[in-house]
Structure formats: structure tokens, C-alpha cells
BAMITOR-793486 format. One record per residue: x, y, z of N, C-alpha, C in turn. Coordinates in Angstrom, 1 decimal. Example, Ala and Ser with C-alpha at 12.3 -4.5 7.8 and 13.67 -1.06 7.14 Angstrom:
// residues 2
<node><n_u>13.2</n_u><n_v>-5.7</n_v><n_w>7.8</n_w><ca_u>12.3</ca_u><ca_v>-4.5</ca_v><ca_w>7.8</ca_w><c_u>13.2</c_u><c_v>-3.3</c_v><c_w>7.8</c_w></node>
<node><n_u>12.8</n_u><n_v>-2.2</n_v><n_w>7.1</n_w><ca_u>13.7</ca_u><ca_v>-1.1</ca_v><ca_w>7.1</ca_w><c_u>12.9</c_u><c_v>0.0</c_v><c_w>7.9</c_w></node>
This chain:
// residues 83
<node><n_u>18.2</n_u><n_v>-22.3</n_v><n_w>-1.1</n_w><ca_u>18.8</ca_u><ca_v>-23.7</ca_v><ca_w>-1.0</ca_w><c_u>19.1</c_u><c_v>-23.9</c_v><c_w>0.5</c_w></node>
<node><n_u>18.5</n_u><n_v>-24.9</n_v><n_w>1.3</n_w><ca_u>18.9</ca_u><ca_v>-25.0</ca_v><ca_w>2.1</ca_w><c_u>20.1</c_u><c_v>-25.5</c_v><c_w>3.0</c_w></node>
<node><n_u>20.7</n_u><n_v>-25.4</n_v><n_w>3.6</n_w><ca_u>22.0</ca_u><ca_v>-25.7</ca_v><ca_w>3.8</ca_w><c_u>22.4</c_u><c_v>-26.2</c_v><c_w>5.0</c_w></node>
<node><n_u>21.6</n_u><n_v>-25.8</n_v><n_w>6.3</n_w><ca_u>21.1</ca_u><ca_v>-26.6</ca_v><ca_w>7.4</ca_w><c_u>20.1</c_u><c_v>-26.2</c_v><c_w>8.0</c_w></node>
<node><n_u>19.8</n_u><n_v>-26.7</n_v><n_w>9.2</n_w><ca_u>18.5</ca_u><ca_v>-27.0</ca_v><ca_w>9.5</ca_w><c_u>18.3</c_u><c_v>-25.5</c_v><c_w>9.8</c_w></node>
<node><n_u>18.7</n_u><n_v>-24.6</n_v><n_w>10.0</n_w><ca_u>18.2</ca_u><ca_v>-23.4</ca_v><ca_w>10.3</ca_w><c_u>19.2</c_u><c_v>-22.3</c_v><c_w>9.3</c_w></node>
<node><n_u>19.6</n_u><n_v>-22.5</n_v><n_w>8.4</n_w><ca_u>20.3</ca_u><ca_v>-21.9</ca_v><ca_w>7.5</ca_w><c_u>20.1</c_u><c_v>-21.6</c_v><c_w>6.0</c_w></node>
<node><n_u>20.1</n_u><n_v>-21.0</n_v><n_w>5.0</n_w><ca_u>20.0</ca_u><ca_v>-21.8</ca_v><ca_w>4.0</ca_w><c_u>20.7</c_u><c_v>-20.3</c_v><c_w>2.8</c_w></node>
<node><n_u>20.7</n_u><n_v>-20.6</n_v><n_w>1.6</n_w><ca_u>21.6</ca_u><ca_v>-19.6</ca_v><ca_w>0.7</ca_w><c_u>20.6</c_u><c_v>-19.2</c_v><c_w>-0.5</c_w></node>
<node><n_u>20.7</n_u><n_v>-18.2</n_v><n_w>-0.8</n_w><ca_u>19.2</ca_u><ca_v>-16.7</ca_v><ca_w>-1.4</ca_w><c_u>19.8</c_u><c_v>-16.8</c_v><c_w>-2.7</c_w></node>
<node><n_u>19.4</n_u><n_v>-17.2</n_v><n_w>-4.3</n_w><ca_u>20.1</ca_u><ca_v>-16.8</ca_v><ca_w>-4.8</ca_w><c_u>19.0</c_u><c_v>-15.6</c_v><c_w>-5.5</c_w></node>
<node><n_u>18.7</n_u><n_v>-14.6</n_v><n_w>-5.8</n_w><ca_u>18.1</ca_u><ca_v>-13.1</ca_v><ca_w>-6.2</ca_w><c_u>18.6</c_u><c_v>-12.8</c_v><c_w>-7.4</c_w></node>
<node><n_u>17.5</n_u><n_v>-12.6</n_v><n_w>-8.4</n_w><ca_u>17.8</ca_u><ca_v>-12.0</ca_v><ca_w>-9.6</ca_w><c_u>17.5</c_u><c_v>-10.5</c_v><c_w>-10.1</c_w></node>
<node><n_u>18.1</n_u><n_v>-9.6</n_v><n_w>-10.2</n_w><ca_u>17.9</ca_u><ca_v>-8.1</ca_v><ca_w>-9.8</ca_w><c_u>18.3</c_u><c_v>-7.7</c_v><c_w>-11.6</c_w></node>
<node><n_u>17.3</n_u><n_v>-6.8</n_v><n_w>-11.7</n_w><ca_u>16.9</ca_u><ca_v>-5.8</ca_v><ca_w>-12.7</ca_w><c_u>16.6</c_u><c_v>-4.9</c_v><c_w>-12.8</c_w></node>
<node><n_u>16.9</n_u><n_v>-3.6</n_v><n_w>-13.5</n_w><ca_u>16.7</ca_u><ca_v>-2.5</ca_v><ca_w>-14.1</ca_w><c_u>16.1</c_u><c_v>-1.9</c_v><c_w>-15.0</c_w></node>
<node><n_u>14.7</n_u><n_v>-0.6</n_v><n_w>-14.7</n_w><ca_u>14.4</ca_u><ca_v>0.0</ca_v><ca_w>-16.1</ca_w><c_u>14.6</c_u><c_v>0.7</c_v><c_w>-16.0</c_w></node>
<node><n_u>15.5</n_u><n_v>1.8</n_v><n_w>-15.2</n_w><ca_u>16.2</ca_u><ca_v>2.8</ca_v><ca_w>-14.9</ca_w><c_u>17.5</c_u><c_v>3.1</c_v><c_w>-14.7</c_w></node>
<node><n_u>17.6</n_u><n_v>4.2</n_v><n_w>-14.7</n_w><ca_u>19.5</ca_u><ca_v>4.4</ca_v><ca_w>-14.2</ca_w><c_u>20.4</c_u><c_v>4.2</c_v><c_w>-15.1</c_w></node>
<node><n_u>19.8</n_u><n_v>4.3</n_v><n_w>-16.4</n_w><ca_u>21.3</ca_u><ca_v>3.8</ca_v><ca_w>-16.9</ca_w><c_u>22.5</c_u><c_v>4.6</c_v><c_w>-17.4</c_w></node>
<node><n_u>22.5</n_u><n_v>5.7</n_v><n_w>-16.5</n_w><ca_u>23.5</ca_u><ca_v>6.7</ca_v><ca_w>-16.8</ca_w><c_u>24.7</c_u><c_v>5.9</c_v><c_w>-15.3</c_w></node>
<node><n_u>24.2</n_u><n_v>5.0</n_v><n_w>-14.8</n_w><ca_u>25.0</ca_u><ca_v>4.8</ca_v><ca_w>-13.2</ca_w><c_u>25.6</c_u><c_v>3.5</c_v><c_w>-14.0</c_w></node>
<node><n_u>26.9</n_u><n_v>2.8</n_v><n_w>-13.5</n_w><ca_u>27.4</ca_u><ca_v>1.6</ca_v><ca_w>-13.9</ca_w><c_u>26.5</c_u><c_v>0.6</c_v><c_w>-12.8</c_w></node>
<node><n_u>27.3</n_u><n_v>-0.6</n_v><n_w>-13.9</n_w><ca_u>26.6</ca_u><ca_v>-1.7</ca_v><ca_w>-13.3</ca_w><c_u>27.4</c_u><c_v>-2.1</c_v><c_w>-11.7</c_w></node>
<node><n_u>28.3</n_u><n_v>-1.7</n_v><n_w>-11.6</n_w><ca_u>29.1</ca_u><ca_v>-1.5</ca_v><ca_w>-10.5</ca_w><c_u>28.3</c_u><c_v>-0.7</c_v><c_w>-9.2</c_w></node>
<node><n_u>27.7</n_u><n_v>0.6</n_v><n_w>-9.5</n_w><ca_u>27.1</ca_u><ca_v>1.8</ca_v><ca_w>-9.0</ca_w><c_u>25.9</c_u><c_v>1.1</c_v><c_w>-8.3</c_w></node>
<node><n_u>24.9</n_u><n_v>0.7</n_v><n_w>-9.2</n_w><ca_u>23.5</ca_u><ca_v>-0.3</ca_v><ca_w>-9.1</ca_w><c_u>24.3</c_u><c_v>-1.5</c_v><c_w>-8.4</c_w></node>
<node><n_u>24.9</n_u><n_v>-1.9</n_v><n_w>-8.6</n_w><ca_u>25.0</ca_u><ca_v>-3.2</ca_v><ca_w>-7.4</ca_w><c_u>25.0</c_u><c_v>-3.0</c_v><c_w>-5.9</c_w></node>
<node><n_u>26.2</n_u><n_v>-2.0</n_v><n_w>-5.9</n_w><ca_u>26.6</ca_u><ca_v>-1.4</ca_v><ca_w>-4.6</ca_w><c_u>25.4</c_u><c_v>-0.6</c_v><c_w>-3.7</c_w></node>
<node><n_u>24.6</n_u><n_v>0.1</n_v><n_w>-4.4</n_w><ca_u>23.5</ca_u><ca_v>0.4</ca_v><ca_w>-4.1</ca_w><c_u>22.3</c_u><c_v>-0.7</c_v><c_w>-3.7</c_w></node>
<node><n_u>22.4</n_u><n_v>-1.6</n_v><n_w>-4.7</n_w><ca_u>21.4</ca_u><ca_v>-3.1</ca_v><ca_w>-4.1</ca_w><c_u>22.2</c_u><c_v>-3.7</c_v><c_w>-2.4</c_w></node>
<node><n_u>23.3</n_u><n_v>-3.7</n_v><n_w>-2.6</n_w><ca_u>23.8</ca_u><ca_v>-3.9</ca_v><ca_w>-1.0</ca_w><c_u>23.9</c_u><c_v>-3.5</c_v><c_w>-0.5</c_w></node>
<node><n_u>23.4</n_u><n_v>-2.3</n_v><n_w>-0.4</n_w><ca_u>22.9</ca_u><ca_v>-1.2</ca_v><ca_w>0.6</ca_w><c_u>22.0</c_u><c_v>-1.1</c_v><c_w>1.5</c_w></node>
<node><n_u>21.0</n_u><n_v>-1.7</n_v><n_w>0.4</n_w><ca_u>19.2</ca_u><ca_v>-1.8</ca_v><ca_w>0.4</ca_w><c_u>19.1</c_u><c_v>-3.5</c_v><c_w>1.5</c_w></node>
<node><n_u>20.1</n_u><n_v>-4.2</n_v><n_w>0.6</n_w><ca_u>20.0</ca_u><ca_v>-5.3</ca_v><ca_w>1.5</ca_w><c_u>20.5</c_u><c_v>-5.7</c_v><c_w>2.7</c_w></node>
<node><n_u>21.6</n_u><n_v>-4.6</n_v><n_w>2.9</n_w><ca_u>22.3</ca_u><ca_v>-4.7</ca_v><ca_w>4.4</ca_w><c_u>21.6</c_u><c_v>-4.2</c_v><c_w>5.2</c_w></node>
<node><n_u>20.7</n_u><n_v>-2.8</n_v><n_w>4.6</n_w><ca_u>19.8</ca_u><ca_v>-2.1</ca_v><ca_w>5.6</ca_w><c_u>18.6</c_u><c_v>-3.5</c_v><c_w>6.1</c_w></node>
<node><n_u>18.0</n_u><n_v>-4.5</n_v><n_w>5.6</n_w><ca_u>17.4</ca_u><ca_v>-5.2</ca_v><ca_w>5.5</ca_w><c_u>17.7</c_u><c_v>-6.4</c_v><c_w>6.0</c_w></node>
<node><n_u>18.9</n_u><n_v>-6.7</n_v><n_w>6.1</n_w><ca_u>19.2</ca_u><ca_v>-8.1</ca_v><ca_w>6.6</ca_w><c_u>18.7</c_u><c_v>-8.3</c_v><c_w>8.3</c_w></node>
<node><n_u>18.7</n_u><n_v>-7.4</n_v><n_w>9.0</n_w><ca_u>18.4</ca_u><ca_v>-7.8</ca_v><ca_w>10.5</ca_w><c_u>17.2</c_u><c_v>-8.2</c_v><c_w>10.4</c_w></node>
<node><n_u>16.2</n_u><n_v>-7.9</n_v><n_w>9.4</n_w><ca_u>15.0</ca_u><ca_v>-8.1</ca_v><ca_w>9.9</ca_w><c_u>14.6</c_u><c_v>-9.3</c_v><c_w>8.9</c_w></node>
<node><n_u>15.4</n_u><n_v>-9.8</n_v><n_w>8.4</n_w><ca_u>15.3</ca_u><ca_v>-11.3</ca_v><ca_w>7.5</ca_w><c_u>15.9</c_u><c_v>-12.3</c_v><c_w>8.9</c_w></node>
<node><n_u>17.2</n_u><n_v>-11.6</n_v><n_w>8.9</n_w><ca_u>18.2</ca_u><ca_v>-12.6</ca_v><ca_w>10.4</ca_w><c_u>17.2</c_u><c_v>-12.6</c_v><c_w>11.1</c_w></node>
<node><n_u>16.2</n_u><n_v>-12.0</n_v><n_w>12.1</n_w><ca_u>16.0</ca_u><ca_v>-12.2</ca_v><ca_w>13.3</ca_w><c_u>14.6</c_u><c_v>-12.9</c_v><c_w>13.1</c_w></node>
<node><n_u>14.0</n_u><n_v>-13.7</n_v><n_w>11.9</n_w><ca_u>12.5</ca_u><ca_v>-14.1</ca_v><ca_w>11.4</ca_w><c_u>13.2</c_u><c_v>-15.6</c_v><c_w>12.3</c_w></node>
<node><n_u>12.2</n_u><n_v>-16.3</n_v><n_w>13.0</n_w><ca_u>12.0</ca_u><ca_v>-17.6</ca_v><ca_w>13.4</ca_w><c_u>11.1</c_u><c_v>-18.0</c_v><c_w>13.0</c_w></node>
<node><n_u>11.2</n_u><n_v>-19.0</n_v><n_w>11.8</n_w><ca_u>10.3</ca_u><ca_v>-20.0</ca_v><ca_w>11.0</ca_w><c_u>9.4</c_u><c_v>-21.0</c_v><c_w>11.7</c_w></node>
<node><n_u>10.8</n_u><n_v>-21.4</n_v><n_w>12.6</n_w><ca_u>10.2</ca_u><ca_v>-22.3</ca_v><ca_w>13.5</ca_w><c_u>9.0</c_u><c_v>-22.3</c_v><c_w>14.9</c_w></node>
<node><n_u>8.8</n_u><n_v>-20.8</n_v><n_w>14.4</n_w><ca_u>7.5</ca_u><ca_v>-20.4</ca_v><ca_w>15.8</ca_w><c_u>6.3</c_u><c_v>-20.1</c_v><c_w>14.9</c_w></node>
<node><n_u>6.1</n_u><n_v>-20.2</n_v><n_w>13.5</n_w><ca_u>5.4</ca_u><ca_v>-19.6</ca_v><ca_w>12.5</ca_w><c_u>3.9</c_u><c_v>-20.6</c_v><c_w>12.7</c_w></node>
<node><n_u>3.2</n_u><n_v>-20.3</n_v><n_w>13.2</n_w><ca_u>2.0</ca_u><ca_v>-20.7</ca_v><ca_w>13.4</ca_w><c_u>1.1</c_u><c_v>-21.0</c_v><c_w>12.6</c_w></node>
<node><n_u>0.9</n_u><n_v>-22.2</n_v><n_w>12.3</n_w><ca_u>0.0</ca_u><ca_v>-23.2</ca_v><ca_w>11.1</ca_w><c_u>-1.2</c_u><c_v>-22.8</c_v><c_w>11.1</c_w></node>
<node><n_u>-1.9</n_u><n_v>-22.0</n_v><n_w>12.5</n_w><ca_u>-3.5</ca_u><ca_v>-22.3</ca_v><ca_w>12.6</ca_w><c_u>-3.4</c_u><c_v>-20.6</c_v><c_w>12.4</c_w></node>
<node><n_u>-4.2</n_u><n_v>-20.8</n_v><n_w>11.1</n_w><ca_u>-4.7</ca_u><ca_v>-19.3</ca_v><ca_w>10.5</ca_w><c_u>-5.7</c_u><c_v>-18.6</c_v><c_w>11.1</c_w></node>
<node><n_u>-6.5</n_u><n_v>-19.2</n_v><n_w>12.0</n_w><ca_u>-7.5</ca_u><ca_v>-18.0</ca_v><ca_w>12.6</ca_w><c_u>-6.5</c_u><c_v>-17.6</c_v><c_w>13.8</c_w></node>
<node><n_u>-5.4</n_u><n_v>-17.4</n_v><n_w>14.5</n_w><ca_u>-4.4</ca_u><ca_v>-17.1</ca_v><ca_w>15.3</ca_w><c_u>-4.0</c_u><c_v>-15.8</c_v><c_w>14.7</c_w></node>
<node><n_u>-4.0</n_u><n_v>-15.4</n_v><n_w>13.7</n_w><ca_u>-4.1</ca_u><ca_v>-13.5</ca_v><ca_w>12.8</ca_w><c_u>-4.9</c_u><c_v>-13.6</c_v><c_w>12.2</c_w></node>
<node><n_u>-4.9</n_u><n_v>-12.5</n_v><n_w>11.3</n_w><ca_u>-5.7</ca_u><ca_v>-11.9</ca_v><ca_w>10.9</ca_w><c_u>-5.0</c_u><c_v>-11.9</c_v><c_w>9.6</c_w></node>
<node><n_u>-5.2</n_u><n_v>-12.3</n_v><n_w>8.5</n_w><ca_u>-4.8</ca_u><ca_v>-12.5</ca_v><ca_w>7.5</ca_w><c_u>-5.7</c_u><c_v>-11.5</c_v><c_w>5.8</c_w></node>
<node><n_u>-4.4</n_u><n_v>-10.8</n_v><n_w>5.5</n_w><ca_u>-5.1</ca_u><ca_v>-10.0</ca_v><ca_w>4.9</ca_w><c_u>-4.9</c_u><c_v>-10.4</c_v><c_w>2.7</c_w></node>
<node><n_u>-5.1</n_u><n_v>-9.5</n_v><n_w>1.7</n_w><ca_u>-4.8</ca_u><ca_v>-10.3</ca_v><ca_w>0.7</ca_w><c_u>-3.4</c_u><c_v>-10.2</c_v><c_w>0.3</c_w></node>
<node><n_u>-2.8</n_u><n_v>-9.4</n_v><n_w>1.3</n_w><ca_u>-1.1</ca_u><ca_v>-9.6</ca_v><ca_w>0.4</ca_w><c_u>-0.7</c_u><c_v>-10.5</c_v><c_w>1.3</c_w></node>
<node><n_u>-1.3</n_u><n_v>-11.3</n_v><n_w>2.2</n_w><ca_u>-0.8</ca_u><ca_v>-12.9</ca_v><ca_w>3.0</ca_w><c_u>-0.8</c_u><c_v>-14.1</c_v><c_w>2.2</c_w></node>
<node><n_u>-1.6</n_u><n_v>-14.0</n_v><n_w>0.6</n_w><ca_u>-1.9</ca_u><ca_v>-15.0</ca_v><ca_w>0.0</ca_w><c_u>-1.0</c_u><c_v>-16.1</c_v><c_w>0.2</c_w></node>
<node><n_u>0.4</n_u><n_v>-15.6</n_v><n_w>-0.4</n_w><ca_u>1.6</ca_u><ca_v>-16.8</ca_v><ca_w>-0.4</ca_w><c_u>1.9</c_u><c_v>-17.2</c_v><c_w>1.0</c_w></node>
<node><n_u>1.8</n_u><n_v>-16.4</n_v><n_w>1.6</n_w><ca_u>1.7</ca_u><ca_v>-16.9</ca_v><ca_w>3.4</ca_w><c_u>1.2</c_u><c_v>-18.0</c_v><c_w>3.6</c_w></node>
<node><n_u>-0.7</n_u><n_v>-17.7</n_v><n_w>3.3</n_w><ca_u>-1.7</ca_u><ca_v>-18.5</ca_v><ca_w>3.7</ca_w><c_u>-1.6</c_u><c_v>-20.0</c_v><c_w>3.2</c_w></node>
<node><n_u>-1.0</n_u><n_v>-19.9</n_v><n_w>1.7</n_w><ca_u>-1.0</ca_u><ca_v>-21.2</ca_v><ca_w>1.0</ca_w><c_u>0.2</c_u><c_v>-21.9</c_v><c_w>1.4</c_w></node>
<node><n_u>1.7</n_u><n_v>-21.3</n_v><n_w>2.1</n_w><ca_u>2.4</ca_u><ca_v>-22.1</ca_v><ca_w>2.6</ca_w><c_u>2.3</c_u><c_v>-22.6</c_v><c_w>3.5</c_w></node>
<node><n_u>1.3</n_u><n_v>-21.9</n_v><n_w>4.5</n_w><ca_u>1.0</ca_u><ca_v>-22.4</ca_v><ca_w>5.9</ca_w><c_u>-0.2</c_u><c_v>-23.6</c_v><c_w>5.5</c_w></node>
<node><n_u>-0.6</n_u><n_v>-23.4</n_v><n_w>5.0</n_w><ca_u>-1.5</ca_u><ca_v>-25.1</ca_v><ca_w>4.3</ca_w><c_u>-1.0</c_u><c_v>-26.1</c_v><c_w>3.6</c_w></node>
<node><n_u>-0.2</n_u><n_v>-25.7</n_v><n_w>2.8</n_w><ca_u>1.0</ca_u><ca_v>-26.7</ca_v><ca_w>2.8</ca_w><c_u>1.9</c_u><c_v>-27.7</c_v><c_w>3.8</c_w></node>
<node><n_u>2.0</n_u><n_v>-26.5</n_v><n_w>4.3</n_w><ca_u>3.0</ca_u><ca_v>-27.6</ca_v><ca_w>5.7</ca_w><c_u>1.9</c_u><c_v>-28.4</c_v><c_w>6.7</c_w></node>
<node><n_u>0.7</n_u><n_v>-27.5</n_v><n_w>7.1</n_w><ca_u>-0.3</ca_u><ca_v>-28.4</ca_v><ca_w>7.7</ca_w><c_u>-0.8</c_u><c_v>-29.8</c_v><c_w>6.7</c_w></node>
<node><n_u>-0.6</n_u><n_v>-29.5</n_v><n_w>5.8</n_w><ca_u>-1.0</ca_u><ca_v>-30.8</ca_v><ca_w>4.6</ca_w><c_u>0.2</c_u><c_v>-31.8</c_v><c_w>4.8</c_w></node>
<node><n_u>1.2</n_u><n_v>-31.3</n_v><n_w>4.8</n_w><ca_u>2.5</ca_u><ca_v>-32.5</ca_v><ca_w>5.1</ca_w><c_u>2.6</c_u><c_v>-32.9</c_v><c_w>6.2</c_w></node>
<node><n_u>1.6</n_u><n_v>-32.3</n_v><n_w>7.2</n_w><ca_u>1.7</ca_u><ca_v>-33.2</ca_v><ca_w>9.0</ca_w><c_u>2.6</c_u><c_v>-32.2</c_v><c_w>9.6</c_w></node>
<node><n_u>3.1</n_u><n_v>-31.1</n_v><n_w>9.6</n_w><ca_u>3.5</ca_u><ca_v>-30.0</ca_v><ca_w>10.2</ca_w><c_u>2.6</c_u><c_v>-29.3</c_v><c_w>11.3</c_w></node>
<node><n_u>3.1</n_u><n_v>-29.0</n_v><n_w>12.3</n_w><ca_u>2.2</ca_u><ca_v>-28.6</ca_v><ca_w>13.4</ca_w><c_u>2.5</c_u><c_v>-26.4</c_v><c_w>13.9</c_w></node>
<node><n_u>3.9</n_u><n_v>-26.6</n_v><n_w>13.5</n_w><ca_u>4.4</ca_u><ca_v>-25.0</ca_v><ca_w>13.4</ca_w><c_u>5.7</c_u><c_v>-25.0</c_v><c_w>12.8</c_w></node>
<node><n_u>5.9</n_u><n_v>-23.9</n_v><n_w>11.8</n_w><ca_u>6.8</ca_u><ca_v>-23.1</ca_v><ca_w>11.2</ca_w><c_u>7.1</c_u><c_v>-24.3</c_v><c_w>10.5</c_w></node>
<node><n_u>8.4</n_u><n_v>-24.4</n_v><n_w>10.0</n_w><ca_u>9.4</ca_u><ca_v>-24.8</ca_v><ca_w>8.6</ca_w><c_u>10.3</c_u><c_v>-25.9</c_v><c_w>9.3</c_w></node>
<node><n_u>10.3</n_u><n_v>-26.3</n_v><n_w>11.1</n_w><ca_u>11.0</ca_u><ca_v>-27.3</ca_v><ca_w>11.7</ca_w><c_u>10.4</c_u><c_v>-28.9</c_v><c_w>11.9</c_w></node>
């Protein structure tokens, strides 16, 4: 959800088919673990340098959702990134 122009709020739905001898308390604290280790390299992404023209990389098949957002925004008159 976005919240301002360069901000916005994650909401994540998290599930288990394992572990169930750990509390649900145990598994959470452990997902914010995973996610704290993770956050700098979400924080430091600039959307706004994200480059519309696809021959500029090299685009492979786990870019799919990439490729189709980056045509998206070129389809709405976007020239770079999500600004």
C-alpha cells in the first residue's frame, strides 16, 4: 500500500508445513529474523532508476514478473522506474 511517494507498507502472508513441535510465537520470531537479515537489501532498491528499456539487461525466465511490469509502466507513458 502505498503511503508516499517513495514509501509504502508490505502486508505478507506466512505459512507452515513444518515445525510444528516450535510455537507460533518461535516461527514468527524466526520469520523476523529472516526478514531483518533482508531488509537492507529491500531499503537500499531505487525504483526510481529501474530501467523501462529491456534490451539494457539481459533478462532471464525468473524476470518474467519483472519484464511484464516494466511494460506496464512503459504502456502508461513511464519513461524509468515506479516515479
Amino acid at each position: 500500500m502505498p503511503m508516499t511517494e517513495k514509501g509504502c507498507r508490505v502486508f505478507m502472508v506466512v505459512s507452515r508445513n513444518y515445525g510444528f513441535d516450535a510455537s507460533n510465537q518461535q516461527f514468527k520470531e524466526f520469520q523476523d529474523t529472516v526478514f531483518a537479515q533482508e531488509a537492507w537489501i529491500i531499503e537500499t532498491q531505487k525504483p526510481e532508476l529501474l530501467s523501462l528499456d529491456l534490451q539494457a539487461e539481459l533478462n532471464h525466465k525468473a524476470d518474467v514478473l519483472s519484464v511484464v511490469y516494466r511494460r506496464w509502466l512503459k504502456e502508461l507513458g513511464g519513461t524509468v522506474g515506479a516515479v
